[in-house]
KOLVEX-879329 format. One record per atom (N, C-alpha, C): residue in three letters; y, z, x. Coordinates in steps of 0.2 Angstrom, whole numbers, plus 5000, padded with zeros to 4 digits. Layout:
KOLVEX-879329
ALAYZX ...
//
This chain:
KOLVEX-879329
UNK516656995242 UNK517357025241 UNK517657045247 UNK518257015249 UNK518657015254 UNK519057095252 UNK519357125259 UNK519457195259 UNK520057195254 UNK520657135253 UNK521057145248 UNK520857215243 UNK521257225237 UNK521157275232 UNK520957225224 UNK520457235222 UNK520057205218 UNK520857205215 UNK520957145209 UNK521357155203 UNK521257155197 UNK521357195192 UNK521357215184 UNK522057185180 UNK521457125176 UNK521957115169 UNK521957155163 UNK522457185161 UNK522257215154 UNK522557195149 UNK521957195143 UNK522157155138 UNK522057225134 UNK522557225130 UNK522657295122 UNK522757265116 UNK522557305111 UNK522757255105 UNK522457295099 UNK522557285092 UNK522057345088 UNK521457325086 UNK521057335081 UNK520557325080 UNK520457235077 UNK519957205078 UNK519957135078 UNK520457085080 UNK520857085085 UNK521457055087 UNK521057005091 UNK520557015093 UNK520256955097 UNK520056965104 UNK520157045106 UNK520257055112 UNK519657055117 UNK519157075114 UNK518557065118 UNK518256975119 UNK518256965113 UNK518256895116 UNK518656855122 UNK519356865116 UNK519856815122 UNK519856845129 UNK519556915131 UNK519556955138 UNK519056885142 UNK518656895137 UNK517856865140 UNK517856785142 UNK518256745140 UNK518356685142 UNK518756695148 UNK519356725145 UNK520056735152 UNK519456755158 UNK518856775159 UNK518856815163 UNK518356755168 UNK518056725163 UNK517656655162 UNK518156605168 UNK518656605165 UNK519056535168 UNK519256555175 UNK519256625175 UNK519856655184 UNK519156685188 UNK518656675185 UNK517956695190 UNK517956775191 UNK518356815185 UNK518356875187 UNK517656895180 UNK517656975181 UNK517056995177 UNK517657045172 UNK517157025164 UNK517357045159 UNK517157125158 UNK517457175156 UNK517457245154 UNK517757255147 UNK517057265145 UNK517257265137 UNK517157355136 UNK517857395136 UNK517957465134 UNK517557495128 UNK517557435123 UNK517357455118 UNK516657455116 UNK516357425120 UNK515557425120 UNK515457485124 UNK515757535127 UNK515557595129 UNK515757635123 UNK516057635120 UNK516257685115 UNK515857675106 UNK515457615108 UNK514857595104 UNK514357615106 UNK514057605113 UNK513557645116 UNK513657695116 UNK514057745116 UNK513857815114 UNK513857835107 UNK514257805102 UNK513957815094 UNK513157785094 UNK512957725095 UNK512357735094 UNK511857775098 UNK512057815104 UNK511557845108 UNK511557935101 UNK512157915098 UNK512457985094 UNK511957965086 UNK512057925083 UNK511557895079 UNK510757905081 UNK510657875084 UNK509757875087 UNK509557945087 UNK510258005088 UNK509858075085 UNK509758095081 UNK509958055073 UNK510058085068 UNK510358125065 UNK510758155067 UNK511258205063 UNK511758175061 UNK512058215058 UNK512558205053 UNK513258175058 UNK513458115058 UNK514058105061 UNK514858165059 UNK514658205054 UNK515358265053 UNK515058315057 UNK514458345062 UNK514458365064 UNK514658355073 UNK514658285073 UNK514658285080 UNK515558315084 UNK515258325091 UNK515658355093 UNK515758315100 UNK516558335102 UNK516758275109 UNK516158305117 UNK516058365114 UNK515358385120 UNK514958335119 UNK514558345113 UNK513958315111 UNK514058255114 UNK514558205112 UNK514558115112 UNK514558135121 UNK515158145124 UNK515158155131 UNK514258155136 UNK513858195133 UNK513458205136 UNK512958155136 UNK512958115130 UNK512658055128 UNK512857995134 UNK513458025137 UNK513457975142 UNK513157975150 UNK512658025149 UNK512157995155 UNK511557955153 UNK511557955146 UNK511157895146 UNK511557805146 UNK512257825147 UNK512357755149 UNK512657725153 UNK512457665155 UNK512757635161 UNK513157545161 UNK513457525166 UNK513757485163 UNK513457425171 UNK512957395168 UNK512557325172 UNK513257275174 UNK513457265180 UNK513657195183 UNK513257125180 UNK513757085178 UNK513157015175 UNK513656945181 UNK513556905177 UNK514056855182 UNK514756865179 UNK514956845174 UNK515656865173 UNK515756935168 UNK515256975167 UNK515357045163 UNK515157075165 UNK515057135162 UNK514857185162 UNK514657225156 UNK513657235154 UNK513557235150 UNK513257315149 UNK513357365144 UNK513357445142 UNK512557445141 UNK512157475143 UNK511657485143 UNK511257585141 UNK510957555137 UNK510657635133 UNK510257645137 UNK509857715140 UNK509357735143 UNK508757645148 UNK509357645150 UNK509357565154 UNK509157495151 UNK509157505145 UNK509057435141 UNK509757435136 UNK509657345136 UNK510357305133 UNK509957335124 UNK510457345123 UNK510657365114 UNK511157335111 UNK511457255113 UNK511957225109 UNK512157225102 UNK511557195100 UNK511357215091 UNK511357275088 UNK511157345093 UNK511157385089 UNK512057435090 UNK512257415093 UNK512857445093 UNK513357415092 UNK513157335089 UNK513757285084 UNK513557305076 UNK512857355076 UNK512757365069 UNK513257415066 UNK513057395057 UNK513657425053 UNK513357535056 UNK512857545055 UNK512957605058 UNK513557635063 UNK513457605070 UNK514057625073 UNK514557585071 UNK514857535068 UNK515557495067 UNK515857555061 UNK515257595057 UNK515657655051 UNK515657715056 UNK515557715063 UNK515757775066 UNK515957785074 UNK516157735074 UNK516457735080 UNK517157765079 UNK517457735076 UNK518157755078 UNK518157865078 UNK517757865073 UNK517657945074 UNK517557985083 UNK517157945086 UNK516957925092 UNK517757925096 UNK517957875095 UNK518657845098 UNK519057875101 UNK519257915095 UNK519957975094 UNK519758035100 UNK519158045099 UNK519258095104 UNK519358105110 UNK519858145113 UNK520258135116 UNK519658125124 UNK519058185126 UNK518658185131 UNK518258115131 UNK518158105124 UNK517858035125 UNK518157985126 UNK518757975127 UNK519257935129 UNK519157935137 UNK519357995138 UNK519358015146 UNK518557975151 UNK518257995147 UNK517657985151 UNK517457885149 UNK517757865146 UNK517557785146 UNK518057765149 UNK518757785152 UNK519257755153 UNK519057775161 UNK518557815166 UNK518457825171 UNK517857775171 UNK517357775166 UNK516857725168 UNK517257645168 UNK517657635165 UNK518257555165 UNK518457575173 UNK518757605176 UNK519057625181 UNK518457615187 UNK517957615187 UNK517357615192 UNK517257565192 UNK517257525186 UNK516957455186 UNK517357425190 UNK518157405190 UNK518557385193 UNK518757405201 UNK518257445204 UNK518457465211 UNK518257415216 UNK517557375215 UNK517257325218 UNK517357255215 UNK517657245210 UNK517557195206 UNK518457175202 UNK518557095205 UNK519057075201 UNK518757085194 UNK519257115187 UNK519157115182 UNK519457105175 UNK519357065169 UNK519957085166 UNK519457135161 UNK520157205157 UNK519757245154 UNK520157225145 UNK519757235142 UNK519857265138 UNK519957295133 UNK520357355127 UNK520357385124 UNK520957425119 UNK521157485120 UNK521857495117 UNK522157535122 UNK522057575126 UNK522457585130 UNK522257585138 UNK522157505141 UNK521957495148 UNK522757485150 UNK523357455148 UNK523757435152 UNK524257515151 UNK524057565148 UNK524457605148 UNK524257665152 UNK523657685148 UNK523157735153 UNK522657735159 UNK522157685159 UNK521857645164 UNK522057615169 UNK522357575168 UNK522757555175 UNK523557515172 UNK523857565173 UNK524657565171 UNK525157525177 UNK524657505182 UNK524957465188 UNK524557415189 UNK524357365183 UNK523957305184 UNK524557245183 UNK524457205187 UNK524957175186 UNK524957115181 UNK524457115178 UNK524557095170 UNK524357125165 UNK524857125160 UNK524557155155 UNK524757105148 UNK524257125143 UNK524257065137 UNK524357115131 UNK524657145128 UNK524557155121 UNK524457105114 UNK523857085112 UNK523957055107 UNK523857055100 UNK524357025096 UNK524357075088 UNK524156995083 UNK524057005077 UNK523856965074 UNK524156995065 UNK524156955062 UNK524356985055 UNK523756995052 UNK523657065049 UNK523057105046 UNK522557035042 UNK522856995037 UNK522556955034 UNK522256905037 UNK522356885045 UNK522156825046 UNK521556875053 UNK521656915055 UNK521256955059 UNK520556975052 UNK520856995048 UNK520257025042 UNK519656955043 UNK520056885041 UNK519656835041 UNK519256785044 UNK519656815051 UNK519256805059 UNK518656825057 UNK518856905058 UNK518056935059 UNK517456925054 UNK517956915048 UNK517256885043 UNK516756825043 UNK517256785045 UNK517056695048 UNK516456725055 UNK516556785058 UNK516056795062 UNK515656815060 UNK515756865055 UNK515156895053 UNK514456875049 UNK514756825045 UNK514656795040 UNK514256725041 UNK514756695046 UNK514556635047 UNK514656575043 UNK515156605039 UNK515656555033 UNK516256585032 UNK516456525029 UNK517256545027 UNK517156605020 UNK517456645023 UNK517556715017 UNK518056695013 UNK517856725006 UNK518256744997 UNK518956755001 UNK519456744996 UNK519956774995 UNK519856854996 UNK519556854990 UNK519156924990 UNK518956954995 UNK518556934998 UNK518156975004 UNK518756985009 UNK519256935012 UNK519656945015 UNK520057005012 UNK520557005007 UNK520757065005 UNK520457125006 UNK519757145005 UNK519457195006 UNK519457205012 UNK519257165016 UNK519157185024 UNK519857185028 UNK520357185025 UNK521057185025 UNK521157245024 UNK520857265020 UNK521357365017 UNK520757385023 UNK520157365026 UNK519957405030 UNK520157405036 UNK520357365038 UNK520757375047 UNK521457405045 UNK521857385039 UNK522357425040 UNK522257495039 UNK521757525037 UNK521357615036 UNK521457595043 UNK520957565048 UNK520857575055 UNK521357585060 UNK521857535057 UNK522557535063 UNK522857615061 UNK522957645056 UNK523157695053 UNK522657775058 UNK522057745058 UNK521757785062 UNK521757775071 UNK521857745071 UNK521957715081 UNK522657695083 UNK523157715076 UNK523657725080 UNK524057755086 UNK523757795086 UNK524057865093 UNK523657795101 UNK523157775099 UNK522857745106 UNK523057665107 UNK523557645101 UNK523457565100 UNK524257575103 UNK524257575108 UNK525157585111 UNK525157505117 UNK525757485115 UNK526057455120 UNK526457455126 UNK526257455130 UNK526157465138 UNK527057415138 UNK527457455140 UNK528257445141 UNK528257355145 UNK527957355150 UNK527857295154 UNK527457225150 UNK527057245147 UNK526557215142 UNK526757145139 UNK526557105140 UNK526857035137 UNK526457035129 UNK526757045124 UNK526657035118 UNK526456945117 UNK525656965114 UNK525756875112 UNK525356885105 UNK525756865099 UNK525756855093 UNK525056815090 UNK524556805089 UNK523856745089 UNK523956735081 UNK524156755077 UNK524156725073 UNK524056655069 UNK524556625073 UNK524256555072 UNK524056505078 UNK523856555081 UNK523456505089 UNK522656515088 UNK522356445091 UNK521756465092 UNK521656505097 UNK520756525098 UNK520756575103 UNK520656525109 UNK520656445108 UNK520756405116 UNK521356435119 UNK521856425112 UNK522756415116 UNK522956485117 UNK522456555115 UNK522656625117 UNK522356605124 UNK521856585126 UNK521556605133 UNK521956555138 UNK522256495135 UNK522756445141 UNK523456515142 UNK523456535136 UNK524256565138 UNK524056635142 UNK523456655142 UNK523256705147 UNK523256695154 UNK522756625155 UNK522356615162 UNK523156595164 UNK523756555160 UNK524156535162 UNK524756575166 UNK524756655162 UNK525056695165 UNK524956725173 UNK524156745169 UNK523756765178 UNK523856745184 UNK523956665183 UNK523856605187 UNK524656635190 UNK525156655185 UNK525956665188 UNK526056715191 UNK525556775192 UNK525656825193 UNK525156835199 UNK524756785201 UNK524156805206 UNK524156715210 UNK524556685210 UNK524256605212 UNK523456595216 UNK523056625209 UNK522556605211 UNK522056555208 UNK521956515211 UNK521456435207 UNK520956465199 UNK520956435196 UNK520556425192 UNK519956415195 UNK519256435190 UNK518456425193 UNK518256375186 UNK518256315189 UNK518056285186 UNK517256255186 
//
């Protein structure tokens, strides 16, 4: 790393908008490292689960302090949350934590404390981050920013096509529809768009033609080569 000042892309968006992924390619193609904000706020529910209590008792103290058990590994293009020093992917993509994170999310100290660990990752390291509130809270002077929205029904059927590993029912999509929109209802206050923010709609893009129209951006705001 040359003494320049590392740069931060930040991508926002609501729940399954594609944000982690599309970050993780963009970050793929500009030779920068991915920070997925959201896998820290999944490692601390699972570090909050593995004690077993009741998640209506937790409290923004308790989750907070769960976070000295974690830390966030440099990889070649990411950065990956680690539980008492070992990778936990599987266990904090489980439905356990995905029925309790957002409980997690809202609180305002646990916000605070994963938006400093995003913030450190980015002092050494070109990065793109993202989350729901990187281009507004986290670094408000990144010189790009992505907000990406998608319509509730065709995001419900992404994620299920993920999850599943098939094309989902009418039905299942419907259902997993009225749950993100409970979601967005709940993540509203953190799912804001950053005034500068280039709104880019995916609804009927694939996730190649969202990542051309990101790296594309980047490339306008940073003229820096692609790593091919």
């Amino acid at each position: 790393m040359s003494d320049r000042t590392p740069v931060a892309i930040a991508i926002d968006g609501p729940a399954a908008s594609g944000k982690s992924s599309t970050a993780q390619w963009v970050a793929e193609r500009l030779g920068y490292r991915h920070v997925d904000s959201g896998s820290l706020y999944r490692a601390l529910t699972a570090a909050m689960v593995r004690g077993g209590t009741s998640p209506e008792s937790w409290t923004a103290e308790d989750v907070v302090a769960q976070g000295a058990r974690i830390t966030l590994e440099p990889e070649k293009h990411s950065f990956v949350a680690l539980i008492d020093g070992a990778p936990a992917d599987d266990e904090i993509r489980g439905t356990g934590v995905t029925a309790n994170v957002s409980r997690v999310a809202v609180m305002p100290e646990v916000r605070s404390w994963v938006n400093e660990q995003v913030r450190r990752a980015a002092e050494a390291h070109d990065v793109v981050v993202d989350g729901r509130d990187m281009g507004t809270a986290v670094f408000p002077n990144a010189p790009l920013k992505v907000f990406l929205v998608a319509d509730p029904w065709e995001r419900a059927r992404r994620r299920l096509t993920q999850r599943l590993g098939r094309r989902p029912t009418d039905d299942e999509v419907a259902e997993e529809t009225d749950v993100l929109v409970q979601r967005d209802a709940k993540d509203a206050t953190q799912t804001v768009q950053a005034k500068d923010a280039v709104l880019l709609d995916t609804t009927f893009l694939t996730q190649a033609e969202q990542v051309e129209r990101i790296v594309a951006l980047a490339h306008a705001v940073s003229h820096r080569p692609t790593v091919t």
